[in-house]
C-alpha positions in Angstrom: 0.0 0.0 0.0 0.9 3.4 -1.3 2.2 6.0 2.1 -0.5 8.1 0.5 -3.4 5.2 1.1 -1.9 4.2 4.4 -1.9 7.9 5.5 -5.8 8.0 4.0 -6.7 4.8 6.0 -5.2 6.0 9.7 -7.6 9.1 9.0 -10.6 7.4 8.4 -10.0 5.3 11.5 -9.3 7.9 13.6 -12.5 9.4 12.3 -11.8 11.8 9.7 -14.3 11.6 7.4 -12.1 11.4 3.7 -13.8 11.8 0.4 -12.4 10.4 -2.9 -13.8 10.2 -6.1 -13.3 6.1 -5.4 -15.0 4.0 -3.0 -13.2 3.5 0.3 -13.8 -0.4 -1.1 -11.8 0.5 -4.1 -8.4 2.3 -2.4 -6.8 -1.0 -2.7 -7.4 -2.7 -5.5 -5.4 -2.3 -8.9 -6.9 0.0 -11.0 -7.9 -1.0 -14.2 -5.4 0.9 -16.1 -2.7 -0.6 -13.8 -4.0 -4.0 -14.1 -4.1 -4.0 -18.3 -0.5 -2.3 -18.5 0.7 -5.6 -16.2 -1.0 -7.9 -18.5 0.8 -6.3 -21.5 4.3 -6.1 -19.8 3.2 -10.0 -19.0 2.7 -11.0 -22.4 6.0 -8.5 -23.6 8.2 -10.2 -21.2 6.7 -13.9 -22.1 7.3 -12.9 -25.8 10.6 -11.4 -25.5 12.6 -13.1 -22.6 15.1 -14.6 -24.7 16.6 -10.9 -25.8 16.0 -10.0 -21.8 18.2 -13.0 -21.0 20.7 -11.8 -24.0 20.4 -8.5 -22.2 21.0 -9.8 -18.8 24.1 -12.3 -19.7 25.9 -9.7 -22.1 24.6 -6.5 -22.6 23.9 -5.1 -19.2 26.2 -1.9 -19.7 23.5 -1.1 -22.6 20.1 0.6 -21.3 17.7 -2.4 -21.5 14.7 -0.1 -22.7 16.9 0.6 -25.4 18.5 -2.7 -26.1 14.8 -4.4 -25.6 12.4 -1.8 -26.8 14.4 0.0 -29.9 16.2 -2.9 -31.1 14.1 -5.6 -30.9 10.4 -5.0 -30.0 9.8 -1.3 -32.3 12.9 -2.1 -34.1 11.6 -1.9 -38.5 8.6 -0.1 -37.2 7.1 3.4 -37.5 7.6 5.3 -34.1 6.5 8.8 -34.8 
């Protein structure tokens, strides 16, 4: 839990009436954004974790977002 949401929940037991525009029900769950960009990095890292491995065993001195993301997974396609 966030230091934000922990902060939030020791107020509302101590009391303080707190409104959000989410449910008190919903503080901790994932949002729905959250939960979709997991599945994606999932499937990316499921689809890709050979070149992560390469990255890992010989390539670590390279940035992996650009060793992974502009050389393998965009690389031969339009990024503007």
């Amino acid at each position: 839990m966030s230091e934000t949401f922990e902060t939030l929940h020791n107020l509302v037991h101590k009391g303080v009436k707190v409104v959000m525009d989410i449910p008190y029900e919903l503080w901790n769950e994932t949002s729905a954004e959250v939960a979709d960009l997991k599945k994606q990095c999932d499937v990316l890292v499921e689809e890709y974790e050979d070149v992560i491995e390469d990255w890992y065993r010989h390539h670590q001195t390279e940035d992996l977002s650009q060793f992974l993301c502009a050389n393998h997974v965009l690389k031969g396609k339009d990024t503007s």
